[in-house]
C-alpha positions as a Python dict, from the first residue, in 0.01 Angstrom:
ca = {
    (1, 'X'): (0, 0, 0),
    (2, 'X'): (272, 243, 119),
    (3, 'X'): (416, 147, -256),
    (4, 'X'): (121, 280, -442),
    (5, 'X'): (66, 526, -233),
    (6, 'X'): (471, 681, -339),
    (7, 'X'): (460, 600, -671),
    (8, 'X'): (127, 795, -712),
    (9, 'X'): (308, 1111, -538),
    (10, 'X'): (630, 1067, -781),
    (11, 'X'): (376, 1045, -1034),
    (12, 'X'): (172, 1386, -1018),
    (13, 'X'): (502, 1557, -886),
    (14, 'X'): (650, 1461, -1226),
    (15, 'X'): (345, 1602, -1409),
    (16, 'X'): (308, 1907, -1255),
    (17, 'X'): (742, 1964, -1315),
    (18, 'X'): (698, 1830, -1670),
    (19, 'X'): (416, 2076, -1749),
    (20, 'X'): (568, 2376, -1588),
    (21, 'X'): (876, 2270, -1790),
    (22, 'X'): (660, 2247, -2162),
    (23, 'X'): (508, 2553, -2064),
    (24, 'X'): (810, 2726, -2043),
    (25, 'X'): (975, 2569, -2288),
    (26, 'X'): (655, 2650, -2525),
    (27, 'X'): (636, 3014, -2477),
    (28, 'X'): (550, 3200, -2767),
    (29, 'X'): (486, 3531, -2814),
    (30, 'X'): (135, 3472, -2919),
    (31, 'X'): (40, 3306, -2550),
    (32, 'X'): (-208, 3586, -2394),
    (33, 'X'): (-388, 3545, -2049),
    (34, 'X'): (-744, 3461, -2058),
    (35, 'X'): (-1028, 3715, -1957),
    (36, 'X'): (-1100, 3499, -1605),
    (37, 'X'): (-690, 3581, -1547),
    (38, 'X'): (-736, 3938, -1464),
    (39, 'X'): (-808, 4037, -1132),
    (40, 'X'): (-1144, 4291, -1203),
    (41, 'X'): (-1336, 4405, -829),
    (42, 'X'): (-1706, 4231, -818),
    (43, 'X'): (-1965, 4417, -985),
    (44, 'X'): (-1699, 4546, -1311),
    (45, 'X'): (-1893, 4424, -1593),
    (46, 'X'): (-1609, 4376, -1934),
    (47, 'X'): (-1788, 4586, -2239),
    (48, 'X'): (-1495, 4460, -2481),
    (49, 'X'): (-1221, 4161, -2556),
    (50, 'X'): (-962, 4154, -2777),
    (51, 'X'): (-615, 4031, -2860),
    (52, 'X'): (-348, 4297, -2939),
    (53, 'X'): (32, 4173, -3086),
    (54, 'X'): (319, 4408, -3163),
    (55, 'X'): (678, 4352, -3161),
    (56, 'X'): (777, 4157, -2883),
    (57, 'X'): (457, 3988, -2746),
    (58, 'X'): (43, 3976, -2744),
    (59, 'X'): (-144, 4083, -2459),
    (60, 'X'): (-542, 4045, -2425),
    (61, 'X'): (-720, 4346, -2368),
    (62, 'X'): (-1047, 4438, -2178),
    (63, 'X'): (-1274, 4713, -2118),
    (64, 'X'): (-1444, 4715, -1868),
    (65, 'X'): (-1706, 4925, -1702),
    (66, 'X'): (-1645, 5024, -1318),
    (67, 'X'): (-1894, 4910, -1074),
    (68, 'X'): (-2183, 5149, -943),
    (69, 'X'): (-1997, 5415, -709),
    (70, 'X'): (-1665, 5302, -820),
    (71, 'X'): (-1569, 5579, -1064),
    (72, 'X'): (-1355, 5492, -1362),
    (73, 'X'): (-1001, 5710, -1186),
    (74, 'X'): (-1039, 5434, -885),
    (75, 'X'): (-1042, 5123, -1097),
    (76, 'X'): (-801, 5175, -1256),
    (77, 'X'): (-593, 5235, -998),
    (78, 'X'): (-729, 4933, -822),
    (79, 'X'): (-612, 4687, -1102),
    (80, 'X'): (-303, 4876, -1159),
    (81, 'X'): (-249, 4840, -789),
    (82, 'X'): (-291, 4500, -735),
    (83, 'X'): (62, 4376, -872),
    (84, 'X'): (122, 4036, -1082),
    (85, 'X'): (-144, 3816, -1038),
    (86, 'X'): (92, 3453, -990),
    (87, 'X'): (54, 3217, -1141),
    (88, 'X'): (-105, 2821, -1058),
    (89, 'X'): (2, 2511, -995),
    (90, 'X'): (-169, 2360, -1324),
    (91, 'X'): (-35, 2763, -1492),
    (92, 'X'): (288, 2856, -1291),
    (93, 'X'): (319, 3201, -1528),
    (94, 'X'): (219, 3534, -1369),
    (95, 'X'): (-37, 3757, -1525),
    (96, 'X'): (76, 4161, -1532),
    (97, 'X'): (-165, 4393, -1557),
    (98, 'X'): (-153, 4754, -1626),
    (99, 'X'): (-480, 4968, -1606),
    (100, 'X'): (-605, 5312, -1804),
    (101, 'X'): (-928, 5536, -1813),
    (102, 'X'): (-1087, 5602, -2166),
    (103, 'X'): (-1369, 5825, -2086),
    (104, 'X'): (-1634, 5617, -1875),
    (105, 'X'): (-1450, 5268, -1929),
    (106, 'X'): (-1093, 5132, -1821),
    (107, 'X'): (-870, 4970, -2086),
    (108, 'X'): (-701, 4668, -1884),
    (109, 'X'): (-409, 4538, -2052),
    (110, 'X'): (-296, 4209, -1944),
    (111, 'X'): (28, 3984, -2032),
    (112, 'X'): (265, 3720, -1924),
    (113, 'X'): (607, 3907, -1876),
    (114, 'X'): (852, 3682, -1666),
    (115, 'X'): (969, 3790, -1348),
    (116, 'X'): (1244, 3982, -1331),
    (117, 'X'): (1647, 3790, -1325),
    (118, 'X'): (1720, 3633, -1005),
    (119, 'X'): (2101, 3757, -909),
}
């Protein structure tokens, strides 16, 4: 029993270090965060989705309406505010996020970046 029971540990530790490793290994500028990804206060309602690429990476972008009371100025600085959103254990790659007002709405940009070097 105590067998099984170790070689089903080994077994998902393996997965979970073999996916991490394809996803890195598998980056391409083309991978944008999903929608659910981006960390958006209850009651913001997204008005717009798209995928934007440039030179040097894609990013997904929303608009999104602030809730009632909340005005546009403090959602932004909400979702600007709240830092990299880190990753998962099935998705280990953090989501940055970068927030600005276009008249009533807020244009959240969102994108995997890596963290910065380790010394």
């Amino acid at each position: 029993m105590l067998t099984a029971v170790v070689v089903a540990v080994v077994l998902v530790v393996l997965f979970v270090a073999g996916r991490a490793v394809l996803l890195t290994i598998g980056v391409t500028e083309g991978d944008v965060p999903a929608a659910a990804d981006v960390p958006l206060p209850t009651g913001s309602a997204v008005v717009g989705h798209e995928e934007e690429c440039a030179s040097g990476g894609c990013w997904t972008v929303l608009l999104v309406e602030p809730p009632t009371g909340t005005s546009p100025e403090e959602l932004a600085a909400t979702v600007s505010a709240s830092g990299p959103v880190r990753g998962t254990l099935w998705d280990p790659r953090s989501v940055w996020v970068d927030a600005r007002v276009e008249g009533r709405f807020v244009r959240v940009q969102a994108t995997y970046r890596s963290d910065p070097a380790l010394p």
